[in-house]
FIMARTI-856392 format. One record per residue (C-alpha): residue number from 1; residue in three letters; x, y, z. Coordinates in steps of 0.1 Angstrom, whole numbers, always signed. Each point is the difference from the previous one (the first is absolute). Example, Ala and Ser with C-alpha at 12.3 -4.5 7.8 and 13.67 -1.06 7.14 Angstrom:
// residues 2
[pt 1 'ALA' [+123 -45 +78]] [pt 2 'SER' [+14 +34 -7]] 
END
This chain:
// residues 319
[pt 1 'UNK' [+173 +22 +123]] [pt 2 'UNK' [+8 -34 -5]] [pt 3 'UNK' [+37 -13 +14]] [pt 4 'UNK' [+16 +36 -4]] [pt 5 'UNK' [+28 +8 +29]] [pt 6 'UNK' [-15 +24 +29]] [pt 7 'UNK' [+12 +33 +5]] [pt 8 'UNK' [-2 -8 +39]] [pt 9 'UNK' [-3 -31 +17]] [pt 10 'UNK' [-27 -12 +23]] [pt 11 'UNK' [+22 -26 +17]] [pt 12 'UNK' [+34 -10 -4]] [pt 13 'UNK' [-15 -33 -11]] [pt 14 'UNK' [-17 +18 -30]] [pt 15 'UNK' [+31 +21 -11]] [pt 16 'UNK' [+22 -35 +2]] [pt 17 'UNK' [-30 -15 -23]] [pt 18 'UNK' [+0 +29 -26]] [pt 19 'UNK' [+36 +1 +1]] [pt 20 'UNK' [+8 -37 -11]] [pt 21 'UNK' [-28 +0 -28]] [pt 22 'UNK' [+29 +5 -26]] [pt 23 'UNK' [+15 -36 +15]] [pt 24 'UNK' [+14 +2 +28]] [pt 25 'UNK' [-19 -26 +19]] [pt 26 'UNK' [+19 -13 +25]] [pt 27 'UNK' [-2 +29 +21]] [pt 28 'UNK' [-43 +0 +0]] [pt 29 'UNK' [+1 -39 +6]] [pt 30 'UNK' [+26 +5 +32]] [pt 31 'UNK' [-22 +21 +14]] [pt 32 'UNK' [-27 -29 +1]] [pt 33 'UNK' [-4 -31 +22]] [pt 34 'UNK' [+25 -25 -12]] [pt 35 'UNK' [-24 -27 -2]] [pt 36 'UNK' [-18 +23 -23]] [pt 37 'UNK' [+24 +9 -27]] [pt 38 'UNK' [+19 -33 -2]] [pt 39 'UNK' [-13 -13 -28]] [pt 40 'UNK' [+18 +20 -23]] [pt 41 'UNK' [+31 -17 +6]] [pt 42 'UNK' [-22 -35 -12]] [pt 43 'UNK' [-10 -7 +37]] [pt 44 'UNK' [-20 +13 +25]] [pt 45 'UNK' [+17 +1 +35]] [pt 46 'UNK' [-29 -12 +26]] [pt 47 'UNK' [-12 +17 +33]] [pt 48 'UNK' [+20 -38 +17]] [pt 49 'UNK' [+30 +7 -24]] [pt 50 'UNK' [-4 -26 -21]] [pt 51 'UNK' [+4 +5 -40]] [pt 52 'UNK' [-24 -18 -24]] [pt 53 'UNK' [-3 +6 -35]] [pt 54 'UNK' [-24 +22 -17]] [pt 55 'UNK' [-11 -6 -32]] [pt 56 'UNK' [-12 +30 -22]] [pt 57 'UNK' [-26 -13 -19]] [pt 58 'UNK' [-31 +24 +4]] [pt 59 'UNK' [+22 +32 -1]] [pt 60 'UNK' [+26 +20 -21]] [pt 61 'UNK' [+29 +3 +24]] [pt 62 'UNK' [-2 +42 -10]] [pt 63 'UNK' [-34 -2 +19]] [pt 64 'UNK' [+12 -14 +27]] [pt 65 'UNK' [+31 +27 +1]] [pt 66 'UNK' [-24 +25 -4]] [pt 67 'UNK' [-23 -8 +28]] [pt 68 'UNK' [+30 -2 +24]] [pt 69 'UNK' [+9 +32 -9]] [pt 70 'UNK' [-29 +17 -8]] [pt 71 'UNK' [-27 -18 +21]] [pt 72 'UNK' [-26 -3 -25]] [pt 73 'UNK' [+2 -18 -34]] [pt 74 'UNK' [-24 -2 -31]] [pt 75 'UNK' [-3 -32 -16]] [pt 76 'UNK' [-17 -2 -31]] [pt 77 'UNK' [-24 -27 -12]] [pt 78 'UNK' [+5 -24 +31]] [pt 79 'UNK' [-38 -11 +2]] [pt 80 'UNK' [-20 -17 -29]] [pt 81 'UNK' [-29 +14 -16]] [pt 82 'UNK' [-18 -25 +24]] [pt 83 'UNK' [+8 +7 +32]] [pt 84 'UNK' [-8 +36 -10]] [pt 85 'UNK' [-34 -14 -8]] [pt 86 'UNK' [+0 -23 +32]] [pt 87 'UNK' [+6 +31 +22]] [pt 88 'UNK' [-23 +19 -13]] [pt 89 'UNK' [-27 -26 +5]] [pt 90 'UNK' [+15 +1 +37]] [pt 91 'UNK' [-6 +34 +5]] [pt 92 'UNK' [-35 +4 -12]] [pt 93 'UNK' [-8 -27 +24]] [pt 94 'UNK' [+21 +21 +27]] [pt 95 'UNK' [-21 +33 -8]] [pt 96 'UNK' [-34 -21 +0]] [pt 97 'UNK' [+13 -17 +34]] [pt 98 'UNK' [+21 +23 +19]] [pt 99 'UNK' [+16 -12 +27]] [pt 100 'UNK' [+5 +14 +38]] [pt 101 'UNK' [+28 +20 -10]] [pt 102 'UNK' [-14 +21 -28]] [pt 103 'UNK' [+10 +33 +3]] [pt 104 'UNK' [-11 +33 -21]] [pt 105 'UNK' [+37 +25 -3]] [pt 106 'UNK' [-24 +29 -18]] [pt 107 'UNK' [-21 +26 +9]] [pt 108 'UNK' [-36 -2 +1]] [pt 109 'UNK' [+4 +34 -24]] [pt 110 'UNK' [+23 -17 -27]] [pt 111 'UNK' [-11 -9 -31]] [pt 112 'UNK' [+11 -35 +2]] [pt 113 'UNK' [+3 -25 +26]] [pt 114 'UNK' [+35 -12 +11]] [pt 115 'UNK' [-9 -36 +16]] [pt 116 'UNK' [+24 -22 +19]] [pt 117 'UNK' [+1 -38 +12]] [pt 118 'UNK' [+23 -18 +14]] [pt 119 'UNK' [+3 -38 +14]] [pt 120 'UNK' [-23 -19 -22]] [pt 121 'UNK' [+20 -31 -19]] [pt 122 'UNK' [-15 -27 +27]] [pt 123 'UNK' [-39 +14 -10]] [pt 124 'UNK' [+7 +6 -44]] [pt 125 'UNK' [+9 -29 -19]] [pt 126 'UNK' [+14 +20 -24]] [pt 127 'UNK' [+25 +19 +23]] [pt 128 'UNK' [+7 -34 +10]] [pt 129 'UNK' [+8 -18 -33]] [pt 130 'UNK' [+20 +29 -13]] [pt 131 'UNK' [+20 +4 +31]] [pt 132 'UNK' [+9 -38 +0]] [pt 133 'UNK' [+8 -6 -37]] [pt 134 'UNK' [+9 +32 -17]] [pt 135 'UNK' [+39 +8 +2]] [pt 136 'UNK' [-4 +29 +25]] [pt 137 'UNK' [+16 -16 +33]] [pt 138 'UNK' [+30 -14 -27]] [pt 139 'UNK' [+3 +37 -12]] [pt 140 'UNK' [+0 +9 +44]] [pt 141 'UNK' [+26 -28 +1]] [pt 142 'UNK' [+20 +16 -27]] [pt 143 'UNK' [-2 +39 +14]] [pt 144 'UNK' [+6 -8 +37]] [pt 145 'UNK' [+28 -24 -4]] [pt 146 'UNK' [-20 -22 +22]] [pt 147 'UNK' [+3 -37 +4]] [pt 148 'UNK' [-41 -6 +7]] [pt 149 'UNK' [-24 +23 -12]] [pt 150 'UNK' [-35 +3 +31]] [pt 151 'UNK' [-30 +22 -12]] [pt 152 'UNK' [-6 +29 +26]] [pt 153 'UNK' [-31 +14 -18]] [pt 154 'UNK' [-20 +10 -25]] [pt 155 'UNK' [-12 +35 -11]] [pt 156 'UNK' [-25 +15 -18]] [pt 157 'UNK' [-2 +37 -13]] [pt 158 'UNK' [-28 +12 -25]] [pt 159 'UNK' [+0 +35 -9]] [pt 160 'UNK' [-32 +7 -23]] [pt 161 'UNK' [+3 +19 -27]] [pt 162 'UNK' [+3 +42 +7]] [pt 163 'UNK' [+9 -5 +34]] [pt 164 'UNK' [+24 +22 +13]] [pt 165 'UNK' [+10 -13 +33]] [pt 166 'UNK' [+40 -5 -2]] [pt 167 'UNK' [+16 -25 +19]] [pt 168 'UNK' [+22 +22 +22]] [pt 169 'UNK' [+39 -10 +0]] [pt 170 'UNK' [+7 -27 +27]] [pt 171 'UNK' [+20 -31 +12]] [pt 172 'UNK' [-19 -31 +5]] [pt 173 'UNK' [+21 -15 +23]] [pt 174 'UNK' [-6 +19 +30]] [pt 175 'UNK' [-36 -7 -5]] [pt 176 'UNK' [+3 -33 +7]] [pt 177 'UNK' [+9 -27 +25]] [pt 178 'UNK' [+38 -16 -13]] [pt 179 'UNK' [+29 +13 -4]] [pt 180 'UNK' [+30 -14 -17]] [pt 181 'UNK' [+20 +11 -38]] [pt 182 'UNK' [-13 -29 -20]] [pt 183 'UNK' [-31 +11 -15]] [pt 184 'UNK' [-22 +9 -32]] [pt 185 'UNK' [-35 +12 -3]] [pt 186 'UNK' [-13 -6 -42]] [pt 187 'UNK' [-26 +25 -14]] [pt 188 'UNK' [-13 -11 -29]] [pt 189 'UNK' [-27 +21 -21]] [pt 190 'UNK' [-30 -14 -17]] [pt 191 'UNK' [-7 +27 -23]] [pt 192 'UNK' [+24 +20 -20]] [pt 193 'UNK' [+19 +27 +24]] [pt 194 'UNK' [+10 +34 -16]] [pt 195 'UNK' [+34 +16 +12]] [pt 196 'UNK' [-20 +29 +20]] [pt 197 'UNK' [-23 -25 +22]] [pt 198 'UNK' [+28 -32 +9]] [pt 199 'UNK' [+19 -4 +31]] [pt 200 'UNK' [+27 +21 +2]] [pt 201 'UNK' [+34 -7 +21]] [pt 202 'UNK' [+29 +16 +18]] [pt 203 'UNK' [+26 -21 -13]] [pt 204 'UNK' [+27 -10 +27]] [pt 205 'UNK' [-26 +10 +27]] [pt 206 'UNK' [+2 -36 +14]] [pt 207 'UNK' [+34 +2 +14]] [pt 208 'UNK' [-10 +27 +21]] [pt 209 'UNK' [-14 +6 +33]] [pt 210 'UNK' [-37 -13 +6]] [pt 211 'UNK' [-22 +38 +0]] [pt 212 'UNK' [-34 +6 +18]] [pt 213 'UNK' [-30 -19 -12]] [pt 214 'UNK' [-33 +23 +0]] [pt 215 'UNK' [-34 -4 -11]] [pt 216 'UNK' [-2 +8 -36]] [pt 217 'UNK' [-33 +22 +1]] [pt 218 'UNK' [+4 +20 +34]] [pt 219 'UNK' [+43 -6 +8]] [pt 220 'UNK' [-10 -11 +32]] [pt 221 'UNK' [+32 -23 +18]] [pt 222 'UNK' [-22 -30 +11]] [pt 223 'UNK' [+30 -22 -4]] [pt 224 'UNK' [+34 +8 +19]] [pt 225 'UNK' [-3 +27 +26]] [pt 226 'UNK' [+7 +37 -17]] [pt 227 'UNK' [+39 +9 +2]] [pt 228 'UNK' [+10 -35 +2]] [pt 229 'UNK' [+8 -1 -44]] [pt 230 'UNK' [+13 +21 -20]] [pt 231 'UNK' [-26 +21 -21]] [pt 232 'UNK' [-6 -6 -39]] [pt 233 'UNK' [+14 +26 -20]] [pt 234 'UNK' [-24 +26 -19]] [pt 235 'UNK' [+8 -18 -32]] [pt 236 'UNK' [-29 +16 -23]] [pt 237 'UNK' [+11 +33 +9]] [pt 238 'UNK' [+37 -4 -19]] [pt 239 'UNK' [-8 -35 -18]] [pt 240 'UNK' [+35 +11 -19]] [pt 241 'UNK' [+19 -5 +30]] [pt 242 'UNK' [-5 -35 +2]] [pt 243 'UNK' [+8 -34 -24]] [pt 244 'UNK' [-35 -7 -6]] [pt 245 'UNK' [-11 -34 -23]] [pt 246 'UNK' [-34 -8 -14]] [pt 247 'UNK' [-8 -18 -31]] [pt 248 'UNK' [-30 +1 -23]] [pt 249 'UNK' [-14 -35 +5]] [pt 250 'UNK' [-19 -30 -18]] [pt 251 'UNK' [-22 -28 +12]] [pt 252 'UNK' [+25 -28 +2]] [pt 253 'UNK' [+32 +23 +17]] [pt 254 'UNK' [+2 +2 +34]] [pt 255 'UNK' [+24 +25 +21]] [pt 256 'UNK' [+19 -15 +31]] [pt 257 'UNK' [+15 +22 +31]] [pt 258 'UNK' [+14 -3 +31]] [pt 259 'UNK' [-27 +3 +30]] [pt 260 'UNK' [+23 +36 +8]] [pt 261 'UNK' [+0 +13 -28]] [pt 262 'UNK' [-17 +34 -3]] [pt 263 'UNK' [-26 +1 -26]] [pt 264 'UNK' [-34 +17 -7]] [pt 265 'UNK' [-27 +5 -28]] [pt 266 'UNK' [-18 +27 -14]] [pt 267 'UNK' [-40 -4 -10]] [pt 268 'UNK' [-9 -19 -29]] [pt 269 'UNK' [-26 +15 -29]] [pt 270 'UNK' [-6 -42 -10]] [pt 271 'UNK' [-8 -28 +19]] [pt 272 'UNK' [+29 -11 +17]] [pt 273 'UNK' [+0 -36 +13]] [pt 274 'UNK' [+32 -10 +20]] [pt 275 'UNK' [+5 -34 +17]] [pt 276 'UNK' [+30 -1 +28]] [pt 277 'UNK' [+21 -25 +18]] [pt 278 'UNK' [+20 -2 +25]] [pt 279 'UNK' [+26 -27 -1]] [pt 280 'UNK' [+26 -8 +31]] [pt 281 'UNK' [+35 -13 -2]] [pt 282 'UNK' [+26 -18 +27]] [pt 283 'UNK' [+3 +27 +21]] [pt 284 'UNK' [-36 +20 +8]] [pt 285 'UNK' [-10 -12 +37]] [pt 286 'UNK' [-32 +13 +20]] [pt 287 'UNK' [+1 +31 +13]] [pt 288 'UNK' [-31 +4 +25]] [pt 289 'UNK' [-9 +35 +1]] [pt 290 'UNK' [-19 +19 +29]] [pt 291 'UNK' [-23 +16 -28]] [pt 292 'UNK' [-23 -11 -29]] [pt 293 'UNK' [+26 -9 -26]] [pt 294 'UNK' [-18 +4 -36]] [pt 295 'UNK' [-8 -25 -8]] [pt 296 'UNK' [-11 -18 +31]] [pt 297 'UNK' [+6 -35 +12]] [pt 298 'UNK' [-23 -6 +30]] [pt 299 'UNK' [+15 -18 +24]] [pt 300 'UNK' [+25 -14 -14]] [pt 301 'UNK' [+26 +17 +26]] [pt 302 'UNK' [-15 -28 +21]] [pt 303 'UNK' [+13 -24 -24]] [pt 304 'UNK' [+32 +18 -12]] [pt 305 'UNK' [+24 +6 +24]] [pt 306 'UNK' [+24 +30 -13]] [pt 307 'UNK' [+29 -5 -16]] [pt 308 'UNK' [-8 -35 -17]] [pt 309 'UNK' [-5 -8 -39]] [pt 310 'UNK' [-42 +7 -8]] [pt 311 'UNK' [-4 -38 +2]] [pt 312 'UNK' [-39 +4 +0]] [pt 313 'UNK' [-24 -15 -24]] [pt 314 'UNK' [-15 +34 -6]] [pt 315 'UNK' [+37 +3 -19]] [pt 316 'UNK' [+6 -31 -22]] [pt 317 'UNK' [+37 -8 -10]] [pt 318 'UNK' [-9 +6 -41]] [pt 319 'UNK' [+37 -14 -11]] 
END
């Protein structure tokens, strides 16, 4: 189902999301952080109060509606055949060279392989380039309403052909160590993506509450203690019941979504080569965690203090 109304709402954030699809925006964008909608009215309202100017250059002022209300945006065409090409190259040299975070998300059983990196920009050139002079942290700039634009991380997922490994329904956010509203993560496909294997998201999801993070392969809570979230909802049991969006996809369009919005994959029968950022806006601080956030930053809660902008060279300032 792609943006149909529920029958039942998850949240009340959800129903407000589904409910103002027709037009009614202004009730979806109250329910966000000021700071984060404000550039609707031609200015974006800062964390200090202070109103600058916002210029909408890299994105159609619909997308940028629709990502406020929705939490996750397609936008076609936004990368050149290039730094498709340059990416690629980066990968390859990833998969040859993986680095200390490599992760497999499959079975041993599957028939494909479901392989996962993350934090490698500083150690592939190519990672480097294109995050430095492609438009992706103007297109950030654009979603979050955010006056600077600071690179959290990078992400890679690979699912080989036939494998049939989904990536369960999740948040990101509670995964990780920030908090704050201003935020967008960018997955961006390197091969063609059929409807039945791209992400998938639970549109208006990111204006409710933040739900329990589990493992993806076992559901263990490894994250924040069990009872302390709310559980996720059984979405593939009654996927009718909820506003779900997904888009067949293209080398060269990337999708965009809020780090709480719910979202999930099925398998893939192709290769399936995504690259991922994470970009940060004015308001995400550090938010030292007592567990292994995913991904992990060691030691920089003896750098960090909590509470304070990710001033950190490991996270470069990208506009």
């Amino acid at each position: 189902m792609d943006g149909a109304s529920p029958r039942h709402a998850m949240e009340s954030g959800i129903h407000t999301a589904a409910s103002t699809r027709a037009g009614n925006l202004a009730t979806a964008i109250h329910m966000t952080d000021p700071a984060y909608a404000g550039n609707l009215a031609g200015t974006v309202h800062s964390p200090g109060h202070r109103r600058y100017p916002l210029p909408m250059s890299y994105v159609d002022p619909q997308a940028v509606a629709d990502y406020a209300r929705d939490g996750a945006v397609v936008i076609r065409g936004c990368f050149t055949p290039e730094q498709v090409e340059l990416l690629r190259e980066g990968v390859a040299r990833n998969l040859a060279e993986p680095g200390p975070l490599v992760a497999v998300a499959s079975e041993s059983s599957d028939t494909g392989r479901f392989v996962e990196d993350f934090c490698n920009w500083q150690r592939i050139p190519e990672y480097e380039e294109f995050i430095r002079t492609s438009p992706a942290a103007h297109i950030a700039r654009e979603l979050m309403a955010s006056e600077h634009v600071r690179l959290y991380h990078d992400h890679l997922l690979v699912k080989e052909a036939k494998t049939q490994q989904r990536t369960p329904w999740h948040q990101d956010q509670p995964y990780y160590n920030v908090e704050g509203r201003q935020n967008v993560s960018m997955w961006m496909p390197l091969d063609p993506v059929p409807r039945e294997s791209t992400l998938e998201f639970v549109a208006g999801s990111h204006l409710g509450p933040w739900l329990m993070p589990r493992t993806f392969r076992d559901e263990q809570a490894k994250w924040f203690p069990e009872g302390t979230l709310g559980e996720l909802p059984k979405i593939e049991e009654d996927r009718d019941a909820f506003p779900i969006l997904g888009w067949e996809l293209e080398p060269g369009d990337a999708v965009w979504f809020h780090m709480l919005t719910l979202h999930g994959a099925a398998g893939s029968k192709s290769l399936r080569r995504a690259f991922s950022l994470r970009f940060l806006g004015d308001d995400m601080v550090h938010a030292p965690r007592a567990w292994r956030t995913s991904p992990e930053f060691a030691g920089l809660v003896d750098e960090l203090p909590a509470g304070v902008p990710m001033d950190h060279p490991l996270f470069p300032v990208l506009v």
